[in-house]
Backbone atoms as SQL, in Angstrom:
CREATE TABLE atoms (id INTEGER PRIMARY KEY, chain TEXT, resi INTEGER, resn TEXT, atom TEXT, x REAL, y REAL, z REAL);
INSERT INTO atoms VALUES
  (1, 'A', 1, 'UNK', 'N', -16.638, 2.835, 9.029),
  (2, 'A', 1, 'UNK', 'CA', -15.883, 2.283, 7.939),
  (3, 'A', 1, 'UNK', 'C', -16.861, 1.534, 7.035),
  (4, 'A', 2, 'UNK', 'N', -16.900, 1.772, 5.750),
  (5, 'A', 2, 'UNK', 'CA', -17.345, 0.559, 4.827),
  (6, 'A', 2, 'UNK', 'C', -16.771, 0.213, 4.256),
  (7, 'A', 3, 'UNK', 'N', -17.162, -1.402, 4.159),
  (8, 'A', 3, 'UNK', 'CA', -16.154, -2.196, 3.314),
  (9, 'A', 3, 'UNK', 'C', -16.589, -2.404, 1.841),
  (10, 'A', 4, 'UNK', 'N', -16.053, -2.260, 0.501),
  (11, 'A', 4, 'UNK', 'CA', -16.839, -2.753, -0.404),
  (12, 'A', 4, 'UNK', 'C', -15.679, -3.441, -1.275),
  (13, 'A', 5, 'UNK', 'N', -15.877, -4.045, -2.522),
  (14, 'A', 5, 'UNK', 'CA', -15.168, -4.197, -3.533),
  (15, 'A', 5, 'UNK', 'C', -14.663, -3.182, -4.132),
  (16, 'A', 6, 'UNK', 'N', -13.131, -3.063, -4.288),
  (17, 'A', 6, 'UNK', 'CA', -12.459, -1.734, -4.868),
  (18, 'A', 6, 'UNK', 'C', -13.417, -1.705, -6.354),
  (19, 'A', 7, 'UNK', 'N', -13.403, -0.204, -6.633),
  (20, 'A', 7, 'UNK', 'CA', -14.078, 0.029, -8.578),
  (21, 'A', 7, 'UNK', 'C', -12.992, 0.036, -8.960),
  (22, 'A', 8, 'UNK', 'N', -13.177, 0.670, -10.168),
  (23, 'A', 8, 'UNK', 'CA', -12.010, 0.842, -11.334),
  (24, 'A', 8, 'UNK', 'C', -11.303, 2.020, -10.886),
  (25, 'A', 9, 'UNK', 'N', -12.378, 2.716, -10.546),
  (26, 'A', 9, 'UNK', 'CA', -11.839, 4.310, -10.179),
  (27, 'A', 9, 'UNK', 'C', -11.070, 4.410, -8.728),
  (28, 'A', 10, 'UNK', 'N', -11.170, 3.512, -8.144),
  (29, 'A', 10, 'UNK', 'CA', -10.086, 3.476, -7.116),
  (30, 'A', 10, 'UNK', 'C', -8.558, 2.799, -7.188),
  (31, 'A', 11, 'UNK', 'N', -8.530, 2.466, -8.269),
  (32, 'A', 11, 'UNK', 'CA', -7.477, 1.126, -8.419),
  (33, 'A', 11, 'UNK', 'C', -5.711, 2.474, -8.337),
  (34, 'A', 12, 'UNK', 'N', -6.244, 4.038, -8.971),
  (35, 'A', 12, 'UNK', 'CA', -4.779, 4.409, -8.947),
  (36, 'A', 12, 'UNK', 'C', -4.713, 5.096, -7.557),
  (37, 'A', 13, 'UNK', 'N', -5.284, 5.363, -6.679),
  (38, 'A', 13, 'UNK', 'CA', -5.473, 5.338, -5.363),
  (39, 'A', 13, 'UNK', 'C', -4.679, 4.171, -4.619),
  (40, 'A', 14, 'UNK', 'N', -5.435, 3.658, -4.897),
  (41, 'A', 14, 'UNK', 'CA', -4.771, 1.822, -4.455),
  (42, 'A', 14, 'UNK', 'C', -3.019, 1.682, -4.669),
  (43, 'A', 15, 'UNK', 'N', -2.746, 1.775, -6.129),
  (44, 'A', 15, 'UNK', 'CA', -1.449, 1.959, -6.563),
  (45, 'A', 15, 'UNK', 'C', -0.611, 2.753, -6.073),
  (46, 'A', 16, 'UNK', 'N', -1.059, 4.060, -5.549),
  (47, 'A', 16, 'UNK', 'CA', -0.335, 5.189, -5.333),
  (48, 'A', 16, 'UNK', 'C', 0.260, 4.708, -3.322),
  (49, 'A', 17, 'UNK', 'N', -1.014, 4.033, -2.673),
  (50, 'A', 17, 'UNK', 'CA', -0.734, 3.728, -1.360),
  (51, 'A', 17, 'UNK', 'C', -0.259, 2.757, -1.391),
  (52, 'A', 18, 'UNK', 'N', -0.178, 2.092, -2.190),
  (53, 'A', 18, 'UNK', 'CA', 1.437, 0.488, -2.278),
  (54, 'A', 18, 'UNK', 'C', 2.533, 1.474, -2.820),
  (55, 'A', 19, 'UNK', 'N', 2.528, 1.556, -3.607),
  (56, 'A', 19, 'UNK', 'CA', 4.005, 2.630, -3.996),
  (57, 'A', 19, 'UNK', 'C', 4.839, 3.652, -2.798),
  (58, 'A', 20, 'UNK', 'N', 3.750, 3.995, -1.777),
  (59, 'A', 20, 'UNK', 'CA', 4.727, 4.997, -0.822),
  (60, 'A', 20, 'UNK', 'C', 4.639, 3.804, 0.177),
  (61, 'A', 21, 'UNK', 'N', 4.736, 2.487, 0.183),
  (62, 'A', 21, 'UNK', 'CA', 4.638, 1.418, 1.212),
  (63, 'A', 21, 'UNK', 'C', 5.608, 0.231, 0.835),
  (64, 'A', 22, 'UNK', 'N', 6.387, 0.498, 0.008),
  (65, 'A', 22, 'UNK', 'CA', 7.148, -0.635, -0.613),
  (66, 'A', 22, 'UNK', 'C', 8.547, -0.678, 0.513),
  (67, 'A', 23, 'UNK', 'N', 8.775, -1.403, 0.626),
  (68, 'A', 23, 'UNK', 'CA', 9.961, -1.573, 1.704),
  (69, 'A', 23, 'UNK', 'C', 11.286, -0.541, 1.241),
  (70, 'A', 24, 'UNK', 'N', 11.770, -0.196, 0.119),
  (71, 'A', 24, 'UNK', 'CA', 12.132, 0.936, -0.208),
  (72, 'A', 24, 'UNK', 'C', 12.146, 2.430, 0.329),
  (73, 'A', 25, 'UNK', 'N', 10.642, 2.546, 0.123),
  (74, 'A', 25, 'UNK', 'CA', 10.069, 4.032, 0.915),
  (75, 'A', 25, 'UNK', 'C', 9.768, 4.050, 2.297),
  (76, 'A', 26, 'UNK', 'N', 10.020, 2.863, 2.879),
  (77, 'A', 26, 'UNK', 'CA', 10.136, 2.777, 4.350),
  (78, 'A', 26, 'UNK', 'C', 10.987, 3.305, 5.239),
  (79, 'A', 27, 'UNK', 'N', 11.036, 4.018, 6.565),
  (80, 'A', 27, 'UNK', 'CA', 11.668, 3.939, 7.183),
  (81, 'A', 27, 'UNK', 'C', 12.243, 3.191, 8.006),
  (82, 'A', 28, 'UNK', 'N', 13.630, 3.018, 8.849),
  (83, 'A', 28, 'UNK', 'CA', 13.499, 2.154, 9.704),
  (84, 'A', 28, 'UNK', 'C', 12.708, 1.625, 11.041),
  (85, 'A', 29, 'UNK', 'N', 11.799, 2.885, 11.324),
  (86, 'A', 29, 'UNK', 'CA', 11.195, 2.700, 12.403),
  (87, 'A', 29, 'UNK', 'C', 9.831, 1.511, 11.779),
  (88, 'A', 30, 'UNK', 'N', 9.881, 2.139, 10.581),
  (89, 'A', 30, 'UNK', 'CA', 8.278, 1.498, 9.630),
  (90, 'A', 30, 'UNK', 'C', 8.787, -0.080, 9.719),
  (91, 'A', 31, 'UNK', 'N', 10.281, -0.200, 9.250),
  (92, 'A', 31, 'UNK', 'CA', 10.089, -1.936, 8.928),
  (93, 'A', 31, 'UNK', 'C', 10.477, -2.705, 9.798),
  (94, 'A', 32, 'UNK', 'N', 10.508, -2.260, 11.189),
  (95, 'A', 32, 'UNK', 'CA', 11.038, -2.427, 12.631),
  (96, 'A', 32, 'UNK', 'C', 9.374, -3.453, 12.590),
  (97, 'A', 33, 'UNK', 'N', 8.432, -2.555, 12.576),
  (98, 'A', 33, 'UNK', 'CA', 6.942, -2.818, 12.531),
  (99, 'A', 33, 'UNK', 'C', 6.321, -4.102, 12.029),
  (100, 'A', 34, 'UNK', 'N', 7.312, -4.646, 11.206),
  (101, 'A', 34, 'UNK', 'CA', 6.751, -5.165, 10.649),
  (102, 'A', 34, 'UNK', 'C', 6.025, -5.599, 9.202),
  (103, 'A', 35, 'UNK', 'N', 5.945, -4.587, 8.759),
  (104, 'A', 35, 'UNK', 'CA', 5.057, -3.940, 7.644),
  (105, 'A', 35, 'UNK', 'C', 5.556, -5.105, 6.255),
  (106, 'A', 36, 'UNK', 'N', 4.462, -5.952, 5.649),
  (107, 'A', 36, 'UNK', 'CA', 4.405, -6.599, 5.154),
  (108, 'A', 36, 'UNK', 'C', 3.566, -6.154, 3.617),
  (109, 'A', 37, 'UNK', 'N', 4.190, -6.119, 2.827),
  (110, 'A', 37, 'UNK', 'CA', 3.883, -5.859, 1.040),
  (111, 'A', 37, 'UNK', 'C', 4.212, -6.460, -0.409),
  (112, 'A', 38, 'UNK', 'N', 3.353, -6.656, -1.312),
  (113, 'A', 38, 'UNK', 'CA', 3.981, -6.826, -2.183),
  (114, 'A', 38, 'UNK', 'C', 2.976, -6.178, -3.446),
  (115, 'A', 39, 'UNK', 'N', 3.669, -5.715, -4.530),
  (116, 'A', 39, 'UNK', 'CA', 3.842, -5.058, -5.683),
  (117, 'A', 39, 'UNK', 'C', 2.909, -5.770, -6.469),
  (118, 'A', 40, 'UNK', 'N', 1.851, -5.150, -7.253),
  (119, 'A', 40, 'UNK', 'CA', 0.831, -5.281, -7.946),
  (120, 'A', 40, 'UNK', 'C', 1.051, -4.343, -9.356),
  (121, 'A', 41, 'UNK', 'N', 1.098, -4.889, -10.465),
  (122, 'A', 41, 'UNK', 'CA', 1.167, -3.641, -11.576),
  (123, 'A', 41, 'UNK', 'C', 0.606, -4.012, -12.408);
């Protein structure tokens, strides 16, 4: 794994994996989990 500072060119990458992670697009097994998010735009 490397860790770095996101670029520019990753940022709709970034967007696209919060968007299918929003408690919305969750299932119930997903928010059973736990799964903690919030919305950046």
């Amino acid at each position: 794994m490397i860790i770095r500072r996101a670029r520019p060119t990753d940022y709709p990458a970034i967007l696209q994996l919060q968007g299918e992670n929003v408690p919305e697009a969750l299932d119930e097994s997903q928010k059973r989990q736990g799964f903690i998010v919030s919305r950046h735009e």
